[in-house]
N, C-alpha and C positions, 0 to 999 in steps of 0.2 A: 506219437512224437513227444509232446508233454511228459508224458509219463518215461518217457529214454532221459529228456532233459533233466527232471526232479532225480530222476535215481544217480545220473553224473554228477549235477549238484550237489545231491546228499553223500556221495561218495565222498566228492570234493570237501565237504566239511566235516566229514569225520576222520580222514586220513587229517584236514587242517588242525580239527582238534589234538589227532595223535602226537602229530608232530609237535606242536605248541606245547603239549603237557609233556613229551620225552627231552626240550628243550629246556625246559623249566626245570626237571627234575638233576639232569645232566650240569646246568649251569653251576657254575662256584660261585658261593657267598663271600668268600675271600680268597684273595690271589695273595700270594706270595711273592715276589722277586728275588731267584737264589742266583747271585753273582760271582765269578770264580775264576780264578785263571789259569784253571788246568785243561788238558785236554777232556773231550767228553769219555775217551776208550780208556784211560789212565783208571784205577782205582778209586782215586781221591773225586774225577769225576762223575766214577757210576756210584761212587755211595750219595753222592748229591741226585743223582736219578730213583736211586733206591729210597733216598727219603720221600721224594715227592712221590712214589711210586704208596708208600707205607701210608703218610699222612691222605692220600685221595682215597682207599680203602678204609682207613679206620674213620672216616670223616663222611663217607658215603660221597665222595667227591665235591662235598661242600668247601673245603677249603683245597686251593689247587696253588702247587708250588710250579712255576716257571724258570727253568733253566738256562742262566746266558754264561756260559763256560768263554775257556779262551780269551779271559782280560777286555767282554765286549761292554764290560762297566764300570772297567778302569782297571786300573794296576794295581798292586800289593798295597801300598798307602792306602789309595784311593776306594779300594775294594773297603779297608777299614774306617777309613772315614765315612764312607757310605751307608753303611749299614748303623754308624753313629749319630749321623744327621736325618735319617730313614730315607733318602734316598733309595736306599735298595733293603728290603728286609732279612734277606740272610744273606751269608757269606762263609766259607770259610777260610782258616789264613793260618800262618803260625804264632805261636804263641808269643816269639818276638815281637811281631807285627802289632798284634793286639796291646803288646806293648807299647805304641807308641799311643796307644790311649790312656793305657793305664800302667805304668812301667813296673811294677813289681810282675805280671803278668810273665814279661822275659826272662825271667827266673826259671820256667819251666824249661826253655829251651837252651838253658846252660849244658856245655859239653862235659864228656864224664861225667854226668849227675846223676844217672841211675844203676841201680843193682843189675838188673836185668828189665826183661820188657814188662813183665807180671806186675815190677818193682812201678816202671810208669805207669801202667795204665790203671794200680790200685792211685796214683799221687792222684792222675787225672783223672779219674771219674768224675762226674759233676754232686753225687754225694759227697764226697770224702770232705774233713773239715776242712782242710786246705782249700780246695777248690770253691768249697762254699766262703768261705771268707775271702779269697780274693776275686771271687764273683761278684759277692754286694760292695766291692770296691768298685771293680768296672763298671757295676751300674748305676752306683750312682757319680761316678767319674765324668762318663763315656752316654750311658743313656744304652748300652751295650750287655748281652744276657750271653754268656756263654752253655747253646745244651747240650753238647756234650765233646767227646776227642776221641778220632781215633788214633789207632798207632801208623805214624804214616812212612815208616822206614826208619831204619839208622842210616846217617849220611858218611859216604866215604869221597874222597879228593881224585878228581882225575883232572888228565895235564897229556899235551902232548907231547911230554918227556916222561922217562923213569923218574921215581921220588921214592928215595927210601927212607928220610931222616928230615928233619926240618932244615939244617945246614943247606939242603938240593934246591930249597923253595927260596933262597937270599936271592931277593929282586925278581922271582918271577911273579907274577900280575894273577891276583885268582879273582873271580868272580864272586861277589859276595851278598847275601841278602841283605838288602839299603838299613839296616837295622844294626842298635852298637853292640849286642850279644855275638851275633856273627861276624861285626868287624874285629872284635876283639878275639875271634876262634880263630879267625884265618892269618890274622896278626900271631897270635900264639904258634900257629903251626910253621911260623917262618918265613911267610908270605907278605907281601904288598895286596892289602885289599882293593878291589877297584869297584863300589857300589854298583850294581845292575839290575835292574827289573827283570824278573824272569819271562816277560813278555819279547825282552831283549837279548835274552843269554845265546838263542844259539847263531844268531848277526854275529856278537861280540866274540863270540869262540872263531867264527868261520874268519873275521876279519883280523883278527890278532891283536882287540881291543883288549882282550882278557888272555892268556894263557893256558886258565884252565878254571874247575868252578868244581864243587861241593854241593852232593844231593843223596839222598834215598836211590838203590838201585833201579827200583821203578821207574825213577822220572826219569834216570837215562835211558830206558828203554823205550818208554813209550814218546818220549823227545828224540829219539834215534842221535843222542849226543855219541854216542859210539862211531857216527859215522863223519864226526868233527873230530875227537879227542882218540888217543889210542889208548892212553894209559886209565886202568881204575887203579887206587892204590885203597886199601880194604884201612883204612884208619879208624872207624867206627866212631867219631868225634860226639857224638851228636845221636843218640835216638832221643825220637821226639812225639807227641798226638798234633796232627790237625784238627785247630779249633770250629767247628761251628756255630757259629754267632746269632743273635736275631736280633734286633733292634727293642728295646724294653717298650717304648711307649705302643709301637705294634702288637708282642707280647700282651700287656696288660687290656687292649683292645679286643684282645680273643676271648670269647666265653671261660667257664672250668672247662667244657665237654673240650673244645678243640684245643687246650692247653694240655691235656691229659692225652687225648690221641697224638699229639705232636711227640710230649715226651715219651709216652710206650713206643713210637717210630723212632726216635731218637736211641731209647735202647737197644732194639733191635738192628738199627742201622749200623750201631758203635761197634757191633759183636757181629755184625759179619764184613763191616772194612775190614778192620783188625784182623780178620781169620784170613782173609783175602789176600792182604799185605803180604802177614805170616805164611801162606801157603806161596807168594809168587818170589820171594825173595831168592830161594837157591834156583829156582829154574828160571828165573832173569838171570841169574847171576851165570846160569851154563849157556845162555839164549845170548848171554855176550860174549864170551868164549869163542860158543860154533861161529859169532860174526868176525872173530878174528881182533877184537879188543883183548889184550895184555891186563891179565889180572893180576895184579902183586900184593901178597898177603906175608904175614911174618913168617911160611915158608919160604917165601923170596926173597928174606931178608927186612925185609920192612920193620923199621924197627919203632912198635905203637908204643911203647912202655918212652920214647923220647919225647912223642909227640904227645902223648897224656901229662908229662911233666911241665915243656914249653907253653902247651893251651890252658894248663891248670895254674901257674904262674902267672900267666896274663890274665887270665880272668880273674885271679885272686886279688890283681893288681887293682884291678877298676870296678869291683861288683863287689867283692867281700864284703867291704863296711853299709853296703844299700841292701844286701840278698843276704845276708850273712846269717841271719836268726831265720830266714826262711827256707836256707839251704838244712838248718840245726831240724826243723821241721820235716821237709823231705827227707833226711837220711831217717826219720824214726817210723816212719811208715812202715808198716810190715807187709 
């Protein structure tokens, strides 16, 4: 009987042992908090899963990044404030937004500003000179490390009316990111802006607070905006990279070794949003279609060459003399 007891015992302490050393080993040395306000199935949200997926592998699960998607740590401001106060340690946002900590930032998110996407995503790399000089602005601004962007769509204007010129948009109400790059885009295109948190856009669309609103194809798809709005109108105002942020004093907190698996994650992650993006745009674009949303592009008359004139005008009006030498900048990028 003794001797049943000792061998349960002994059992009992070496499965105790196992567990103790597999919990030990499993545990994260640092946690992360990555705050966002997209959905988790959306692009913009699985490359946030894909980082933390990258950084727990090159790290041997010593550093673990936690996921609160869906605005559960605040809104587009407040997402950026947070991650500035270290509240929360990453985020990502647009380049407007980050703007509001550091404003030359919004520069990236001016309409009509790139050649093509190649053209962005050589501007926004986190080597490229540009980006490295207005990085050790934001940080020491903001307190704020941008590591890298992906390309997170070109944004076109849907409404639930037809729109083919900016004249159609006198007095109608568009949803606009609470930021003065986008108020001034939506203003250019002939619209009345009306600021909204994207936590609130599809309320404001359902209740007739807004009229219509401005996005990357994705997000109307995977916000099923298709099934509030009828019309897309393909205006292409706006390609842009979603920024990823971290907090600097967090940052400089991490050894070299977990600085350097962050950024190899970081590149890795940047290159396959971006391919993701690039891969779901025309079959979002047909996946609205088959739902029965009115696609109008300058086969239907849409006339973009108006509304590249009206948004470049306005922007010219209010940004030239702040962005002016940095706009001279981005068009030499090859």
């Amino acid at each position: 009987m003794l001797s049943n007891v000792c061998k349960i015992g002994c059992l009992a302490a070496v499965v105790g042992t196992f567990t103790m050393s597999m919990g030990s080993a499993a545990a994260a040395e640092v946690t992360l908090r990555y705050g966002h306000m997209h959905t988790p199935t959306s692009i913009a949200g699985m490359q946030a899963e894909w980082l933390a997926e990258a950084i727990a592998e090159k790290t041997n699960g010593e550093v673990e990044v936690q996921i609160y998607p869906n605005s559960q740590l605040g809104k587009l401001q407040e997402l950026a404030e947070g991650v500035s106060t270290g509240s929360i340690a990453l985020s990502h946002n647009t380049a407007g937004a980050i703007g509001s900590l550091y404003p030359p930032f919004a520069a990236f998110d001016t309409p009509y500003l790139y050649r093509d996407i190649d053209h962005l995503m050589a501007v926004t790399d986190v080597n490229s000179p540009i980006m490295q000089e207005l990085n050790e602005g934001l940080i020491e601004a903001s307190g704020v490390r941008v590591l890298y962007g992906f390309y997170f769509g070109t944004r076109h204007l849907t409404a639930d009316r037809e729109i083919l010129a900016p004249a159609d948009l006198d007095g109608v109400k568009i949803r606009s990111i609470p930021f003065p790059i986008y108020m001034a885009t939506v203003e250019g295109m002939g619209a009345v802006p009306v600021p909204v948190d994207w936590s609130e856009v599809p309320t404001a669309l359902a209740t007739g607070v807004v009229d219509g609103q401005e996005n990357p194809v994705n997000v109307v798809v995977s916000a099923k905006l298709n099934e509030i709005q009828d019309y897309m109108m393909l205006t292409g105002h706006i390609s842009a990279a979603q920024m990823i942020m971290i907090n600097e004093d967090k940052w400089q907190s991490l050894s070299p070794e977990y600085q350097q698996a962050i950024t190899e994650a970081a590149s890795e992650v940047r290159e396959r949003a971006t391919t993701a993006m690039l891969d779901s745009e025309s079959s979002d674009l047909a996946q609205l279609r088959d739902a029965g949303m009115t696609i109008i592009g300058p086969d239907e008359s849409l006339d973009v060459d108006a509304f590249r004139d009206s948004v470049r005008a306005r922007i010219a009006e209010e940004f030239d003399e702040q962005y002016g030498e940095l706009y001279e900048k981005i068009a030499a990028v090859e």
